[in-house]
C-alpha positions in Angstrom: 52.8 -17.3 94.6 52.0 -16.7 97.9 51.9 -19.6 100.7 49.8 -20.3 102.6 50.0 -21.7 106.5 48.3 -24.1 108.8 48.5 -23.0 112.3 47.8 -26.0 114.8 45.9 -24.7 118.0 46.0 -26.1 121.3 41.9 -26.8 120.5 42.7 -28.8 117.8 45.5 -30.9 119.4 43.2 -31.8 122.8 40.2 -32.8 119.9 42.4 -35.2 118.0 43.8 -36.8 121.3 40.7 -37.0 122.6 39.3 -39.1 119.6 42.4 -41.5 119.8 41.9 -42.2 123.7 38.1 -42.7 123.2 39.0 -45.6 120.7 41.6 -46.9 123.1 38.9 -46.8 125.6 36.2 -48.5 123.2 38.9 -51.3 122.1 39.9 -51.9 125.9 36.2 -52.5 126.9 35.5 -54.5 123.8 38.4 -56.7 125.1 37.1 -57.0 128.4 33.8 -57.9 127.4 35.2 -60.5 125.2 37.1 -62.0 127.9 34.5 -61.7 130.1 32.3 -64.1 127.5 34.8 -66.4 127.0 35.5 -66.7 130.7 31.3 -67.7 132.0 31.4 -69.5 128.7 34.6 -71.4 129.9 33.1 -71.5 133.7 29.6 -72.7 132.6 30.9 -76.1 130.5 33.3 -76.6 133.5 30.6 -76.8 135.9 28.2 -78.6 132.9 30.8 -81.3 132.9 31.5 -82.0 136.7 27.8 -82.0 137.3 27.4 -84.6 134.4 30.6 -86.1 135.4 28.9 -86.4 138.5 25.7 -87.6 137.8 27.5 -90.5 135.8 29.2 -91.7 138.7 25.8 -91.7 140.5 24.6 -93.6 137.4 27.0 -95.8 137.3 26.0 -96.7 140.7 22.8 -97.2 139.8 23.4 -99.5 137.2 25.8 -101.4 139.2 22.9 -102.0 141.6 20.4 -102.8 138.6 23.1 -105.4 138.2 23.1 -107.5 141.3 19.2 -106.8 141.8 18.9 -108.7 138.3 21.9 -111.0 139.5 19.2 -112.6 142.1 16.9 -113.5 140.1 19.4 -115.8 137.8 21.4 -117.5 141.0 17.8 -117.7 142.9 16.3 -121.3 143.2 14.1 -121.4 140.1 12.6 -124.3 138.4 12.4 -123.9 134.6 12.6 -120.4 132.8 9.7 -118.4 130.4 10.1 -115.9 127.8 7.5 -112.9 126.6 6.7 -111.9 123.5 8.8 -108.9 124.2 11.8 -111.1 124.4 12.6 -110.7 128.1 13.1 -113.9 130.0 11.6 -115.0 134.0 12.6 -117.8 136.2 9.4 -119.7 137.4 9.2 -121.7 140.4 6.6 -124.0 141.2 5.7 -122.5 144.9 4.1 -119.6 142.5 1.3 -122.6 141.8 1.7 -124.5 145.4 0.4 -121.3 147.1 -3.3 -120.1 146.6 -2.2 -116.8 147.8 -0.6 -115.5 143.7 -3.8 -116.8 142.3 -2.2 -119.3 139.5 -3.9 -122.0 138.2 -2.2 -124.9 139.1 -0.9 -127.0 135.5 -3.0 -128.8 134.0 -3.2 -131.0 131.2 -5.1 -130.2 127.6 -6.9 -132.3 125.0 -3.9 -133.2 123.7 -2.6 -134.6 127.1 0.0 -131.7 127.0 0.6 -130.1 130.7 -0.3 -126.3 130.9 1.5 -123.8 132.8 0.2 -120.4 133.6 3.3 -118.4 133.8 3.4 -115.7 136.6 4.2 -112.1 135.3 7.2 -110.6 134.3 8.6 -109.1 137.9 8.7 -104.9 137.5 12.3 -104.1 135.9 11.6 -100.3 135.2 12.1 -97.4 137.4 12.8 -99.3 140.1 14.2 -96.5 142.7 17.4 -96.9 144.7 18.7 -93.9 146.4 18.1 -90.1 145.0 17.9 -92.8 141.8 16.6 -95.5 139.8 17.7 -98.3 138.0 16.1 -100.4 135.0 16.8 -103.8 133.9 16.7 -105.8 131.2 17.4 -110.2 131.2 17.5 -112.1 127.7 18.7 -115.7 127.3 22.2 -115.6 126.1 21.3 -119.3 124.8 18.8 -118.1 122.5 21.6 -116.9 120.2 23.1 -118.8 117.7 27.1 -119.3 119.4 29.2 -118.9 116.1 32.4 -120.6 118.1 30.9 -123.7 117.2 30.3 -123.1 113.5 33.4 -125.7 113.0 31.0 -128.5 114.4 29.0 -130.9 112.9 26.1 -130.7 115.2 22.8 -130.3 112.9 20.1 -127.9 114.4 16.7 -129.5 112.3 17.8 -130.4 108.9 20.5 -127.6 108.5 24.1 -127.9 109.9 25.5 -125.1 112.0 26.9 -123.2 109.0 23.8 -124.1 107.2 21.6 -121.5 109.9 25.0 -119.0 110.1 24.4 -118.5 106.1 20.9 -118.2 105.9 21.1 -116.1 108.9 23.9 -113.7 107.0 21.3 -113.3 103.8 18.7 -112.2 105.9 20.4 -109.6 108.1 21.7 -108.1 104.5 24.7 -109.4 103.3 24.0 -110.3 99.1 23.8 -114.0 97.9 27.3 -115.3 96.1 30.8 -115.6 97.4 30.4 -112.5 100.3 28.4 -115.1 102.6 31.1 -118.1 102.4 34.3 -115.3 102.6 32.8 -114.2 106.1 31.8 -118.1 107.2 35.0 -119.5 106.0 36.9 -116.5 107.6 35.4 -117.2 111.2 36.0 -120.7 110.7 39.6 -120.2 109.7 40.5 -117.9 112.8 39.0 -120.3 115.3 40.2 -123.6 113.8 44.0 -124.6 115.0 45.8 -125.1 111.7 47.3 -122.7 109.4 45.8 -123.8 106.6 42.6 -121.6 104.7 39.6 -122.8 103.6 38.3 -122.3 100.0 37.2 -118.6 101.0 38.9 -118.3 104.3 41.6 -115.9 105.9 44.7 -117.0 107.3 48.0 -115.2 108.4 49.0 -114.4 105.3 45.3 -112.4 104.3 45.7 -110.4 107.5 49.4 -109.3 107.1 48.9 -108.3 103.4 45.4 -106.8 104.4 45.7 -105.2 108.0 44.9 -101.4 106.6 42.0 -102.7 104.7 40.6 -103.6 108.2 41.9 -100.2 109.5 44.8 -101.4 111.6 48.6 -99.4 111.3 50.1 -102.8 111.7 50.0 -106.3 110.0 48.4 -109.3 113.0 48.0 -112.5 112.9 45.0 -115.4 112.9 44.2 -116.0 116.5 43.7 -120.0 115.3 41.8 -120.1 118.7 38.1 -119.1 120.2 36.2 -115.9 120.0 36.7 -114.5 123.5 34.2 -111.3 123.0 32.0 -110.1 120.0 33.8 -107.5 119.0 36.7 -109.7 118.2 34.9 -110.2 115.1 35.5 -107.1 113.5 38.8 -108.7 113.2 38.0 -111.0 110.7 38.1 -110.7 106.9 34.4 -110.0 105.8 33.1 -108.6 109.2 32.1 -104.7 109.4 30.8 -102.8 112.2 27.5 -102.0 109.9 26.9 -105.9 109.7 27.7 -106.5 113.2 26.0 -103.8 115.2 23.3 -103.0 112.1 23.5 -99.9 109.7 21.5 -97.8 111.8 24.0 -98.5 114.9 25.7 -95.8 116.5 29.3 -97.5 116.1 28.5 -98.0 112.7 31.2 -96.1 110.3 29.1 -95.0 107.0 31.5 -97.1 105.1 29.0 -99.8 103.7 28.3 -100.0 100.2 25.7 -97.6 98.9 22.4 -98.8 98.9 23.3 -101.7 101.1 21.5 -102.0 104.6 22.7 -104.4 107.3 19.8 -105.5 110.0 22.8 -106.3 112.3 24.1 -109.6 113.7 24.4 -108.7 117.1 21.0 -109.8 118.3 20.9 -113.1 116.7 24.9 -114.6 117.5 27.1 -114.5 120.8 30.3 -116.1 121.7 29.4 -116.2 125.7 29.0 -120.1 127.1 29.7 -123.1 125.6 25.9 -124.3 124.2 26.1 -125.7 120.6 22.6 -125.6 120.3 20.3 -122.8 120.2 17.4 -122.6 122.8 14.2 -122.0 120.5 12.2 -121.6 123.1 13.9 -118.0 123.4 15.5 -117.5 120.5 14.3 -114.3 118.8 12.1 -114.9 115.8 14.4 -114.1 112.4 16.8 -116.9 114.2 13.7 -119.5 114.9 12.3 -118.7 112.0 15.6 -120.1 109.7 16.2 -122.9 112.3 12.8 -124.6 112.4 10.9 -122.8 109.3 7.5 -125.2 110.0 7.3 -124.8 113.4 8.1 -121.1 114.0 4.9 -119.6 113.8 3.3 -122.3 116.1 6.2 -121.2 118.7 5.7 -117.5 118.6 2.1 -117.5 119.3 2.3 -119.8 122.4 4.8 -117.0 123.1 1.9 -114.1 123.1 -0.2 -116.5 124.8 1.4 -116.3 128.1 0.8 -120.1 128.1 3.4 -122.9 127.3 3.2 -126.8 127.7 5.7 -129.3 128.5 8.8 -128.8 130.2 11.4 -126.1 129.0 14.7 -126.3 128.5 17.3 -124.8 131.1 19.4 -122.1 130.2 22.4 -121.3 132.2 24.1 -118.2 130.3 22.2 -114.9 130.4 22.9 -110.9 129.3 22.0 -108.7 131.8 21.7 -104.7 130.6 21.2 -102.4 133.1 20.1 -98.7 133.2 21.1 -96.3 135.9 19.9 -92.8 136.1 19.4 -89.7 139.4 15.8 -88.8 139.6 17.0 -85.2 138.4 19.7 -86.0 135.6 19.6 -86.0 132.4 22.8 -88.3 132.4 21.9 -92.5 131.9 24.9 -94.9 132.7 24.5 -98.3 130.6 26.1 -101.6 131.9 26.0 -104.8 129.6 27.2 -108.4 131.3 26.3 -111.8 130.4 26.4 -114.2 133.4 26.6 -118.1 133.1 24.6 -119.2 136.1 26.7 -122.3 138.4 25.6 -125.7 138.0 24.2 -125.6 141.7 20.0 -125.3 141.7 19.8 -124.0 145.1 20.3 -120.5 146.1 23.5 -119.1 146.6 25.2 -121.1 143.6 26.3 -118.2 142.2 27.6 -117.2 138.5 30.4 -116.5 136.3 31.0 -112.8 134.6 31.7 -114.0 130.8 31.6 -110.4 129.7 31.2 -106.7 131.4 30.9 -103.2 129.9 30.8 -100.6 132.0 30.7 -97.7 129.5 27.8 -99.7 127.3 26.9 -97.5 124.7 23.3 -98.9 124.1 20.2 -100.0 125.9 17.6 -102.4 124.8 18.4 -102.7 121.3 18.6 -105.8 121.1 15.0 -106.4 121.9 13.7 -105.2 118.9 14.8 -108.7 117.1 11.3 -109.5 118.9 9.5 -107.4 117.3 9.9 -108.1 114.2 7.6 -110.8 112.0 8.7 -114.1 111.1 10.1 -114.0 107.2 10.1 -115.7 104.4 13.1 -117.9 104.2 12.1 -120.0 100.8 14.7 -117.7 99.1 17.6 -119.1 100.7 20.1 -121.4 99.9 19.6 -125.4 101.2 22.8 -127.8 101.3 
């Protein structure tokens, strides 16, 4: 046999080199590019998040001006407070009827020998400019909330005790009838009580140190036996959820509930801010008026709509101010939640205590749609 050879040429070498250096060459400036995207991708959400970094500091701000412009109206010299339909509260002062100039009616009495007032309209609290910005503002009557430090009491609101109106109030916002209602009443009562000892359903130490995971804490605590100091201390207690407190629907809910089980949220309807044991029902929301004084409730509401209201009103000191700041040009909002007890002083410049502040509030508003809901049908519930 004869064998054959394989000469190499020079021709041949430069072609195969050539091949190899053009996919060094293609490899290098896929590389570059690469880097080159990920570099004005990196440069773009650097300069994304100092300009919204920015604008939230401007909001921020804002919203801290939205605060002390709603801060005036509460410490101002007002007379008696009104509430809208919308749930939003004003501070009326007779000089609105003394001069001719606002065109009010002055009050005057009915058929019924009941005294009339023509409110005066809610003041403007939207897009109320400040700056390269603007601010909105939102004031509700902290006292129109049922204050659950106080379920412990005897006090009677109607014909139903405090617990009575807490229960009732539980079934309607979602949670079912049977023991799940008395574990979460005697649970509240059992942290703010002073003794050790736990009620029939309740929670002391010895629930919380043997149950701290199920409440998704790494380490066992103890019963404050003490008052609530802020809301969210309740999510503390045996029984209390985020999806009941802040409402299935609620951004900090967890999507841990039950299936099928919906919670309305408490938050609207309870508070722990100021030291009222009775709820105002001339601004309490209409779920909450409608447990407390059944009969009455729809009567209430409509003089609500009607912009009218007779008799005099009862003074609330403790209010929840949320404020909205936002730049004419940004797409960031800054929220700011606070609930002021105004000083005991009626003339201007008495000033008020902070019982609460958020500055990194995660919602606006929400609250107000408690209002706008009907009255409901509270024959289903449990009496005592």
């Amino acid at each position: 046999m004869m064998r054959r050879e394989t000469t190499v040429t020079p021709t041949r070498i430069l072609a195969s080199e050539s091949g190899v250096a053009l996919l060094l060459v293609l490899f290098v400036v896929s590389l570059l590019i690469i880097i080159a995207a990920e570099f004005a991708f990196t440069t773009r959400m650097e300069i994304t998040n100092a300009r919204n970094f920015k604008e939230d500091i401007e909001g921020y701000f804002y919203a801290q001006a939205g605060f002390q412009y709603a801060l005036t109206e509460i410490i101002g010299n007002y007379d008696e407070i009104y509430m809208t339909s919308g749930g939003q509260v004003g501070f009326y002062r007779k000089w609105y009827h003394e001069n001719p100039d606002y065109g009010f009616e002055a009050p005057q009495e009915n058929d019924q020998g009941e005294v009339v007032v023509q409110w005066p309209p809610m003041p403007n609290r939207t897009g109320i400019p400040i700056g390269n910005g603007k601010f909105d503002y939102i004031v509700t009557d902290e006292e129109g909330r049922l204050n659950i430090n106080y379920l412990n009491s005897r006090l009677r609101i109607g014909d139903k005790t405090m617990r009575d109106v807490f229960r009732d109030l539980l079934l309607a916002v979602g949670v079912p009838e049977g023991e799940e209602p008395d574990i979460i009443i005697d649970s509240i009562m059992d942290w703010i009580d002073r003794n050790d000892e736990h009620r029939l359903n309740g929670a002391e130490n010895d629930w919380y140190e043997a149950n701290y995971a199920e409440k998704g804490f790494a380490y066992p605590y103890s019963c404050k036996n003490s008052r609530l100091d802020t809301i969210d201390e309740l999510l503390l207690i045996r029984g209390i959820t985020p999806e009941l407190l802040y409402g299935s629907d609620s951004i900090y809910a967890t999507g841990q509930a039950e299936e099928g089980v919906y919670y309305k949220g408490l938050l609207p309807y309870i508070t722990v801010y100021g030291y009222h044991r009775k709820v105002n029902l001339d601004t309490a929301p209409p779920l909450l008026l409608q447990i407390i004084d059944p009969e009455s409730a729809e009567e209430m509401m409509e003089s609500r709509s009607e912009n009218e209201k007779t008799g005099k009103r009862i003074l609330s000191r403790t209010f929840r101010i949320e404020v909205r700041g936002y730049s004419d040009t940004a797409d960031v909002e800054h929220y700011i939640t606070a609930v002021v007890r105004r000083s005991q002083r009626r003339d201007s410049g008495g000033g008020a205590e902070i019982y609460y502040w958020n500055a990194g509030s995660m919602e606006f508003g929400r609250d107000l749609w408690s209002f706008q809901e009907g009255l409901i049908d509270t024959s289903g519930f449990a009496s005592y």
